[in-house]
Phi, psi and omega in degrees: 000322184298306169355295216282333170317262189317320151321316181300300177344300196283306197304307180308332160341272182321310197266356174300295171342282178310301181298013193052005159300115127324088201300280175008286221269335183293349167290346174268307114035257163332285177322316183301312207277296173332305180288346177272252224331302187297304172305329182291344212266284190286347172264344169276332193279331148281343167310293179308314188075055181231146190267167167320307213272345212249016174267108159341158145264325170296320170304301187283355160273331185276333177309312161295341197264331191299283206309327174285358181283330208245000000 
């Protein structure tokens, strides 16, 4: 499995590349923005004063979709 995980990797690579994307930085990129959502996710969710475990996947979907607006 581990293999086939790094085939996928190395392909998505090759075609950022062919797009002229620097796969680097758009993972980072990428990362940033997840952890500013995932920071959005946890500060309303201490606003409420409700824990992770005690949070929907429908709650935490709507917590992610609120963090792409902004």
């Amino acid at each position: 499995m581990r293999e086939e995980v790094g085939d996928l990797l190395f392909a998505v690579t090759n075609i950022a590349r062919h797009l002229q994307v620097e796969p680097e930085a758009a993972l980072k990129l990428t990362n940033r923005k997840f952890r500013r959502r995932f920071r959005h996710i946890e500060e309303a969710l201490k606003q409420r004063r409700q824990e992770f475990a005690a949070t929907t996947l429908e709650e935490m979907e709507a917590l992610w979709q609120e963090a792409k607006t902004k």
